[in-house]
Structure formats: structure tokens, C-alpha cells
C-alpha positions as CSV (number, residue, x, y, z in Angstrom):
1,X,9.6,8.2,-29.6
2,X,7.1,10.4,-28.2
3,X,4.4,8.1,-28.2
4,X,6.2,5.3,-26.3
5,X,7.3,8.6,-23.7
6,X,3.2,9.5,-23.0
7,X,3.0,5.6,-22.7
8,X,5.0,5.6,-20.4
9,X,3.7,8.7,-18.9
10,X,0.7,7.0,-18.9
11,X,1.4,3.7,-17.1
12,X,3.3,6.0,-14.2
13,X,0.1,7.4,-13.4
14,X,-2.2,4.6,-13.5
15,X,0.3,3.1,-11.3
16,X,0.5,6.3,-9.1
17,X,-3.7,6.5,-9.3
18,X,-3.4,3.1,-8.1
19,X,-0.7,3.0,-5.2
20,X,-2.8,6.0,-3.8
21,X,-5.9,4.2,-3.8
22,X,-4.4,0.8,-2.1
23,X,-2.9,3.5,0.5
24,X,-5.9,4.9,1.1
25,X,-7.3,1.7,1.8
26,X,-4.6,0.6,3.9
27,X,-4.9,4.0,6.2
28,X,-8.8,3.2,6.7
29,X,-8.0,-0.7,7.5
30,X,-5.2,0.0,10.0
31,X,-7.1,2.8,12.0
32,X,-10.1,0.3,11.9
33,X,-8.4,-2.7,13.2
34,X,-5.5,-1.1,14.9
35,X,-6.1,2.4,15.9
36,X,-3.1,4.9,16.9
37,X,-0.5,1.9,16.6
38,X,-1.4,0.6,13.2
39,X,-1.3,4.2,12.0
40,X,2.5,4.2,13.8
41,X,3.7,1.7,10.8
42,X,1.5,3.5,7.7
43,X,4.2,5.6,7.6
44,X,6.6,2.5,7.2
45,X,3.8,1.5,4.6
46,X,3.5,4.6,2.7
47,X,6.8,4.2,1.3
48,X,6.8,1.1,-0.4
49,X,6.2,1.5,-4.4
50,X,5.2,-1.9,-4.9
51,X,1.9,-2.4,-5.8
52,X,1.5,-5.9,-6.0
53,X,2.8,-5.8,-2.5
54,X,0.5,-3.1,-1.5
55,X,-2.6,-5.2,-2.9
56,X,-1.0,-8.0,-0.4
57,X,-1.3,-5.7,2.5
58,X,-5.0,-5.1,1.6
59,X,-6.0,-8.2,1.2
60,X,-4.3,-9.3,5.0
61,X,-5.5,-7.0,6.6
62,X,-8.4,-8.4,7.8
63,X,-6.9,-11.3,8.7
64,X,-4.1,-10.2,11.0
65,X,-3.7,-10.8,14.3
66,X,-1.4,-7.8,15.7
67,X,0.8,-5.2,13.5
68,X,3.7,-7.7,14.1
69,X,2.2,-9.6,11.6
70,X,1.5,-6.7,9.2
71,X,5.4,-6.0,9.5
72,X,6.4,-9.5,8.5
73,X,4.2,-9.0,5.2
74,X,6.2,-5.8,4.2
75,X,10.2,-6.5,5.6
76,X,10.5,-10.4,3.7
């Protein structure tokens, strides 16, 4: 039992280590592409726990258009 716990335990902060990095990411792309306004929706951003989503965010970035687009990516 307390080995599948610090598995657990484990996982949750890979996961964590990773939704931070893919953040951080996301904060440097948006003040990059979008300045003030694209930092207006991290905040939207920084909420979502998804981190297959959040890799999907990254990997748009560079190919959107307006933060309209960003926002269709995150509120399907």
C-alpha cells in the first residue's frame, strides 16, 4: 500500500514538474508573439491541468494567427 501511495506521489509530481515547464513555455511564447494581450489569457491558460492539452498549446503557438485562435484551442 505504501508503495503504490509514493507512486503515486511520484507520478503527481512529474506531472506537476511538467505542467510547470509547458507553462513556462507558454508565458515566453505568448509575450513573444502576443505581448500584453496574449499575457491577458495566460491566466485563462494557467488553470488548465491538462497536460496533453498544454503540449497542444505549445506546439500552436507558433502557428496562430491572433489569441482568438489560441482560445478556440483551450474552450472545445
Amino acid at each position: 500500500m505504501v508503495l503504490a501511495v509514493e507512486k503515486n506521489l511520484e507520478i503527481f509530481q512529474k506531472d506537476t514538474q511538467i505542467k510547470q515547464a509547458l507553462l513556462l513555455t507558454i508565458e515566453i511564447g505568448l509575450k513573444l508573439k502576443f505581448s500584453d494581450e496574449g499575457m491577458a489569457i495566460f491566466f485563462e491558460i494557467s488553470e488548465i491541468n491538462d497536460v496533453k492539452l498544454l503540449e497542444a498549446i505549445v506546439s500552436q503557438i507558433p502557428n496562430l494567427a491572433s489569441t482568438d485562435e489560441l482560445q478556440k484551442l483551450y474552450s472545445e
